[in-house]
C-alpha positions in Angstrom: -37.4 278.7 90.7 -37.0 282.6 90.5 -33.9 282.5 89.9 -34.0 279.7 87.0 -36.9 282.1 85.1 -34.2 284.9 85.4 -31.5 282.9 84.3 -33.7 281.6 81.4 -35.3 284.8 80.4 -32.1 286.0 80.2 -30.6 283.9 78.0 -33.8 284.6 76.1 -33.0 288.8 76.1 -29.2 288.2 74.8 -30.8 285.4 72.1 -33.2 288.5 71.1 -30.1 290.8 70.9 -28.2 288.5 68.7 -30.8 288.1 65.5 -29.5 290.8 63.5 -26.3 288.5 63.7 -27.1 285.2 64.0 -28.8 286.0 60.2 -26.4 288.3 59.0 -23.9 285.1 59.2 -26.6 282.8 57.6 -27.1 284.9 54.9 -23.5 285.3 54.6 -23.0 281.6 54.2 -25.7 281.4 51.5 -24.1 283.7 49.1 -21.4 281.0 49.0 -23.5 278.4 48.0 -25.1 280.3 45.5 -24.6 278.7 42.1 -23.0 282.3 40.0 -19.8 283.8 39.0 -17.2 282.4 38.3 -18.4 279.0 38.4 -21.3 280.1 35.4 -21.9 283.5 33.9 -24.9 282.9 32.9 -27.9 280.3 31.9 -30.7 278.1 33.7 -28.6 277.6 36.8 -27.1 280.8 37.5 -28.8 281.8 41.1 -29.5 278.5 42.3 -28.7 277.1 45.7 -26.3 274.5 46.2 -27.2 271.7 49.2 -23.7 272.8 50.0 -20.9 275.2 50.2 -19.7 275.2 46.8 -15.7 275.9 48.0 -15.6 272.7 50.3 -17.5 270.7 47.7 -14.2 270.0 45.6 -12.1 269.0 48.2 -14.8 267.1 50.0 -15.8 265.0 46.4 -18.7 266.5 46.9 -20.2 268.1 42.9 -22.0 271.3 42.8 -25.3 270.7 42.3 -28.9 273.0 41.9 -31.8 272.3 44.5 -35.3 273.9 43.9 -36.3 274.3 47.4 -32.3 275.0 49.2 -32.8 278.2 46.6 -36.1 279.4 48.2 -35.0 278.4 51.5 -31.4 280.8 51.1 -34.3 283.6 49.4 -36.5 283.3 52.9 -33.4 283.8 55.4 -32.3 287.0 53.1 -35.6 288.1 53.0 -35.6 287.6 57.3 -32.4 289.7 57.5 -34.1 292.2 55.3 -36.9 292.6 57.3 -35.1 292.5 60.9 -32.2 294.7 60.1 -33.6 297.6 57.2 -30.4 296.8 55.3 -30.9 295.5 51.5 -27.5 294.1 51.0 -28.9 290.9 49.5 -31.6 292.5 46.8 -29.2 290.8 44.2 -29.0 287.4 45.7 -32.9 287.4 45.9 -33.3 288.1 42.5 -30.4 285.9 41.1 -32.6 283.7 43.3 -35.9 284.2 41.7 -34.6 284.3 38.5 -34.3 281.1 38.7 -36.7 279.5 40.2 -39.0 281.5 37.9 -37.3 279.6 34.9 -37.1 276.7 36.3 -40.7 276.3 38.4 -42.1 273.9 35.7 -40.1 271.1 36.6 -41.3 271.3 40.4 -44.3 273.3 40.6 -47.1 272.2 41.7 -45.7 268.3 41.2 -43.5 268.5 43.8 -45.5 269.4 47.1 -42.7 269.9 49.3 -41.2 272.4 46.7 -44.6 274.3 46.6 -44.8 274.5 50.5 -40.9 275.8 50.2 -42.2 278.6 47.5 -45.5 279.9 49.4 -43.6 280.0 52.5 -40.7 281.9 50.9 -43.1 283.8 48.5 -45.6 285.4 51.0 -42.5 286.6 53.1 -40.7 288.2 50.3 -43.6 290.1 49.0 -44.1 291.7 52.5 -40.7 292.6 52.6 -40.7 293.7 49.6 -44.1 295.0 48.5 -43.9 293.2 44.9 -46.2 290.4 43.8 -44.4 289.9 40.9 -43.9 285.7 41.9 -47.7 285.8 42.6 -49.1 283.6 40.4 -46.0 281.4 41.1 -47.3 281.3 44.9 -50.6 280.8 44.1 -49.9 277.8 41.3 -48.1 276.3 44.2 -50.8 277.1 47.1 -53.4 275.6 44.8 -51.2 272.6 44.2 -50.8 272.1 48.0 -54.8 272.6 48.7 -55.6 270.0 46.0 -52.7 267.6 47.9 -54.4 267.8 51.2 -57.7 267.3 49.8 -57.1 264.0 47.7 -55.4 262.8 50.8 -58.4 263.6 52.8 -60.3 260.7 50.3 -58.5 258.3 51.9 -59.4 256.4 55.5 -56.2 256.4 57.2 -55.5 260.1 55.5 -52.0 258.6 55.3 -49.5 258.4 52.4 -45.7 258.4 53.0 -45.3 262.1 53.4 -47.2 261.7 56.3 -45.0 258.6 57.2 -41.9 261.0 56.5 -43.6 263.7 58.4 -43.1 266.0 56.0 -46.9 266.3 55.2 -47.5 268.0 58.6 -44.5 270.9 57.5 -46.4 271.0 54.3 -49.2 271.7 56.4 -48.0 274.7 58.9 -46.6 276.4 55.6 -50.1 276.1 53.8 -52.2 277.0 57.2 -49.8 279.8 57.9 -49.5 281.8 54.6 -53.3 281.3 54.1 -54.2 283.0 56.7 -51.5 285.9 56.2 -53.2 286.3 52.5 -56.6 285.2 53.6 -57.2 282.3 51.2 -60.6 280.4 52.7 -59.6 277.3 50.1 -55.9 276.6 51.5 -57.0 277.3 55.4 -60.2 274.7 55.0 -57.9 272.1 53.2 -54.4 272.5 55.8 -57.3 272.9 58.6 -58.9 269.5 57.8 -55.7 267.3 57.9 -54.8 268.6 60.9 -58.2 268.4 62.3 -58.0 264.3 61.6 -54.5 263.9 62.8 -53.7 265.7 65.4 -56.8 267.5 66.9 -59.4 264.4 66.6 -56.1 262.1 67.8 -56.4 261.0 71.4 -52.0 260.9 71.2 -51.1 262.6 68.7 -47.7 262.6 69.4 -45.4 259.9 70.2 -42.4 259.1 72.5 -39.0 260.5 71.4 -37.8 257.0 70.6 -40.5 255.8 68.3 -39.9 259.1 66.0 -39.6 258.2 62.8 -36.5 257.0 60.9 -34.8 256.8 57.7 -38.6 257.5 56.2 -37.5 260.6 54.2 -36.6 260.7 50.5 -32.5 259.6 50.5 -33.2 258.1 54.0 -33.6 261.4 55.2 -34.8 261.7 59.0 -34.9 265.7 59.0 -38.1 266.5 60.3 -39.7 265.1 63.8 -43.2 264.2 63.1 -43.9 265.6 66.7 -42.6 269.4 66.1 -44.1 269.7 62.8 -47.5 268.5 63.6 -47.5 271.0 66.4 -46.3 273.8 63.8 -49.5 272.7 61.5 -51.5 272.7 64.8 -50.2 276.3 65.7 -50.7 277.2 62.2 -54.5 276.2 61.7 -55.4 276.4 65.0 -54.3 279.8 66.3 -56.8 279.2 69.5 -57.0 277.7 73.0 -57.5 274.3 71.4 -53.7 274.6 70.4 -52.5 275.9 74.0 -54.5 272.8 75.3 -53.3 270.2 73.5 -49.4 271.6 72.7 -49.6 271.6 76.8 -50.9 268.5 78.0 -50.2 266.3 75.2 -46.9 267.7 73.6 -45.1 269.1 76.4 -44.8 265.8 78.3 -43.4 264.2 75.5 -41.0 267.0 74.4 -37.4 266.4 74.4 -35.2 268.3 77.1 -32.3 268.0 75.3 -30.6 267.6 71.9 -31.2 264.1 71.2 -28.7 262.0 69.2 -29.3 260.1 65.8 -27.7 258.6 63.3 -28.7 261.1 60.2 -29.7 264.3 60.2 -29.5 265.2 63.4 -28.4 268.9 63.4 -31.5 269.5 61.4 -33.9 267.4 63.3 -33.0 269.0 66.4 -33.8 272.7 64.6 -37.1 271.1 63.8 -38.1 269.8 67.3 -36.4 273.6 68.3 -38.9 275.2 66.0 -41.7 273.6 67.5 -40.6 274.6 71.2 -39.8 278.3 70.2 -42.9 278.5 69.0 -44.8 276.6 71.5 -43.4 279.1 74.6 -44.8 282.2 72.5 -48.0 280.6 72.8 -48.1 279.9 75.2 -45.7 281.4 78.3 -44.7 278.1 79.6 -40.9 278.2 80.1 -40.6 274.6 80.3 -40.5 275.2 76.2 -37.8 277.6 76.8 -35.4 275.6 78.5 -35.8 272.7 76.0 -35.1 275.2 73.6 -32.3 276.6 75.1 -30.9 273.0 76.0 -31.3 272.3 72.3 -30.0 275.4 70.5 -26.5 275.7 73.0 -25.5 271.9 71.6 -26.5 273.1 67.5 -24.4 276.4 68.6 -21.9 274.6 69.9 -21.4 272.5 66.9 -20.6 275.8 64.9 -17.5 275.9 65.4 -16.9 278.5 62.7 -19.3 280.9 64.5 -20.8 281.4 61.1 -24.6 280.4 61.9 -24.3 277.5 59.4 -24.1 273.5 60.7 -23.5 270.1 58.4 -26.8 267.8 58.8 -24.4 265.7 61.2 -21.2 266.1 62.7 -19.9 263.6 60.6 -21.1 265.3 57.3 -18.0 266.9 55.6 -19.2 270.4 54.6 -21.9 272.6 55.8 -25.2 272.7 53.9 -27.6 275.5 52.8 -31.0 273.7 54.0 -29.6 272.6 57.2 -28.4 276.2 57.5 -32.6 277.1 56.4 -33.4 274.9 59.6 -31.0 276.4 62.1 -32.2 279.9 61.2 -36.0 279.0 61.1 -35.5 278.0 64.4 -33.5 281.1 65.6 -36.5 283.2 64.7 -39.4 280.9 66.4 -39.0 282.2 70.1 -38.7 285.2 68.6 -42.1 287.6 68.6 -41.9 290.2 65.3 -44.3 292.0 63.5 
């Protein structure tokens, strides 16, 4: 056993050693699906994220398109490689970035809840790098929208809706929990706090078996996000206490998948997600049976970059590689890793 800790730990030290990297790759790949010259000069989409890498997309039929949320997700990895490595290489991709979601935030914001857990998460990160609050009221337009989510579902018996049968309400969640407490807003913690109070803490199994994880529940039949990882992110999030040790290790751990587990959509990015949940979960809580799931999961997703470039397709059988699955692979990069 002392020599699998070593061998694990390790692995861990060379994964630590790699960050600067690993992101500098990501944020690489981002720029090139970043919506600017000389496919537009100027106008509402210029800075925009494309769910894809804009060169492939022609020869793959695939049309270059905006997303709202791939934009702040591309804005949060550039503002991680900021922070990690010193370097500000990427100010104008941010700003190209915020640029437009700033003119374009009244189409999503706070309508579109999984958009608004995308900018706080995004927001709060690039104003610490940063020191400028200029997005501000954007965060807090979209922080409020969250809140006022979680407390109309919070009417209901069942405090179910299908984000919840998505399990993208408990991401929503950890993003609300986590950047209230970071900007110390009582209103969002009660409201993230509460829904995961009813569905995970007061749950005698919260979680489920790997095989009755959700599927095809998602908006476009997405399956991206494992309903297990992100209620334990929400948990971790609201719950920064023993209360989360004891329940992440008696009731999530046993359940946990060892490996990368196949499926038939998304899987590249549901296997970051469950990867997320077990990063975090060692950092809370020492137990290196996280680690080696971890470890188990993120060889097979580095193995499937076959272009060394930190970026992955959704699936293997996906033509290009995508900016949000990209967001996903990075996201859980960072999560065993312990920064300030």
């Amino acid at each position: 056993m002392k020599g699998a800790s070593e061998k694990i730990q390790m692995s861990l030290r060379k994964h630590v050693e790699n960050l600067d990297t690993f992101f500098k790759n990501a944020s690489d790949f981002l720029v090139r699906c970043q919506i600017a010259d000389p496919y537009v000069h100027e106008g509402t989409l210029k800075g925009a994220i494309c769910p894809w890498e804009i060169g492939v997309a022609d020869n793959q039929g695939l049309l270059i398109l905006e997303d709202f949320h791939d934009t702040l997700e591309a804005i949060w990895v550039w503002c991680y490689y900021t922070k990690i490595s010193g370097k500000n290489i990427y100010q104008p991709n941010i700003e190209m970035g915020w640029n437009y979601v700033s003119k374009n935030s009244e189409r999503h914001i706070p309508e579109n809840t999984y958009d608004c857990s995308h900018l706080i998460l995004c927001g709060s990160l690039y104003e610490k790098i940063f020191k400028d609050n200029t997005y501000y009221k954007l965060i807090e337009t979209a922080g409020n929208g969250l809140a006022h989510y979680f407390k109309e579902l919070a009417r209901k018996k069942d405090c179910s809706d299908w984000m919840t049968e998505s399990c993208w309400a408990w991401w929503m969640a950890s993003c609300l929990g986590s950047v209230a407490e970071s900007l110390r807003n009582n209103e969002w913690s009660e409201a993230a706090k509460n829904f995961v109070k009813r569905t995970v803490v007061e749950e005698e199994k919260p979680f489920c078996s790997v095989g009755n994880e959700p599927r095809h529940r998602g908006p476009g039949d997405h399956e991206c996000f494992s309903c297990n990882a992100n209620k334990v992110l929400a948990l971790m999030s609201c719950y920064p206490s023993e209360i989360t040790r004891k329940i992440i290790t008696d009731k999530f751990l046993p359940l946990a998948p060892k490996r990368f587990v196949r499926r038939k959509v998304d899987e590249n990015a549901w296997n970051a997600n469950v990867a997320m949940a077990l990063g975090k979960s060692y950092l809370l809580t020492g137990e290196e049976k996280f680690l080696h799931s971890y470890f188990a999961i993120m060889n097979e997703l580095r193995r499937r970059d076959i272009q060394n470039s930190s970026a992955l397709p959704r699936s293997q059988n996906f033509p290009a590689r995508e900016s949000w699955v990209t967001f996903f692979y990075a996201y859980a990069y960072a999560a065993v890793i312990e920064t300030s």
